[in-house]
Structures are given as C-alpha cells and as structure tokens.
N, C-alpha and C positions, 0 to 999 in steps of 0.2 A: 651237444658236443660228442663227437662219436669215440673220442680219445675214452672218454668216463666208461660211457657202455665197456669197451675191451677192456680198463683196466680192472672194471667190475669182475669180469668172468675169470682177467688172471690173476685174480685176489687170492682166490685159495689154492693157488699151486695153476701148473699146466695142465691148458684142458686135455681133457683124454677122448673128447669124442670128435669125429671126423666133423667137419666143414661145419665148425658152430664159425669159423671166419663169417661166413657165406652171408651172415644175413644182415653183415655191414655194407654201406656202402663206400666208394673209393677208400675215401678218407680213413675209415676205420680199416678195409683192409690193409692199408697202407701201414696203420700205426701198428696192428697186428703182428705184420710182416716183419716193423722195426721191433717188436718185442720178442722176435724169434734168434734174435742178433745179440740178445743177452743172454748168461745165463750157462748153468754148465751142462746142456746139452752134447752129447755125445755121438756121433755119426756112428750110426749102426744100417744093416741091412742093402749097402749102397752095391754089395756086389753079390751077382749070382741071382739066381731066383727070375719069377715074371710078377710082374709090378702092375697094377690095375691103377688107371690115373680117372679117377670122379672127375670129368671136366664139367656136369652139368653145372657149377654155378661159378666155373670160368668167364669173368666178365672184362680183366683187364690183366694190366700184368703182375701185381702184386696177387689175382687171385689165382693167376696159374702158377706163378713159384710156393704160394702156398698149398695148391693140389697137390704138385710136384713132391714138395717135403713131405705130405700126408701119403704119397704112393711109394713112395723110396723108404717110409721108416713108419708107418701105420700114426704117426703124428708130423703133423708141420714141425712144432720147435725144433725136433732136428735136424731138420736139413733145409728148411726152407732158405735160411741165412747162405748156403752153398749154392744152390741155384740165382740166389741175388748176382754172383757174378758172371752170371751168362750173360752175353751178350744178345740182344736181340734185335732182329733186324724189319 
C-alpha cells in the first residue's frame, strides 16, 4: 500500500529533500500530494526571483504540482496545496 511508504517518510516531520515524492507511483504521489493540504505550512518565496522546476520525474499531475511547490518554495508542503487549484486543460 503506497499510503504506508509516504506516511512512513512523513513520520518524522516534513521531508526536506527535493523529489523523495518521485519514487512513488500515482497512488502515492497522489496521497503525498494530499498530505501537502494539511498542516501549517506557510507560503513563502511565491514572488520575485527565477524558480528552477525539476520536471525529470514529472509523470502525471499530482507529480507536476508537486515539482511545482518544490520550485516556488525549495519544498513541496508549501505550496504544492496552491497549485492544486489550477486548472488544467
């Protein structure tokens, strides 16, 4: 069950290194993605600057709003939850 593996790694706090999401598949990213949506995470870094987006392990779309949050605040929990409400076409 891929829920266990992520809630394994967010056991001791949020992770702090880029694209440990990466190595779930859908389902785990997905639940990843939901556990970016809790939590008192604070939106930093969203304006100014140039922002580098790691697309290499963009596979769907939960792993690109998690890129997304990891390129806008050097971690997904921040922001990843903000780009949930893009639209995608």
């Amino acid at each position: 069950m891929a829920a266990r593996a992520v809630w394994e790694i967010w056991s001791d706090g949020v992770p702090t290194r880029p694209n440990q999401w990466a190595q779930f598949d859908a389902e785990g990213r997905s639940e990843w993605l939901d556990l970016t949506r809790v939590g008192p995470y604070g939106l930093q870094g969203l304006s100014g600057g140039t922002y580098h987006l790691d697309g290499q392990h963009v596979t769907d779309r939960s792993g690109l709003l998690l890129a997304l949050g990891e390129a806008c605040s050097a971690m997904a929990p921040t922001t990843a939850e903000t780009w949930t409400r893009c639209r995608t076409t």
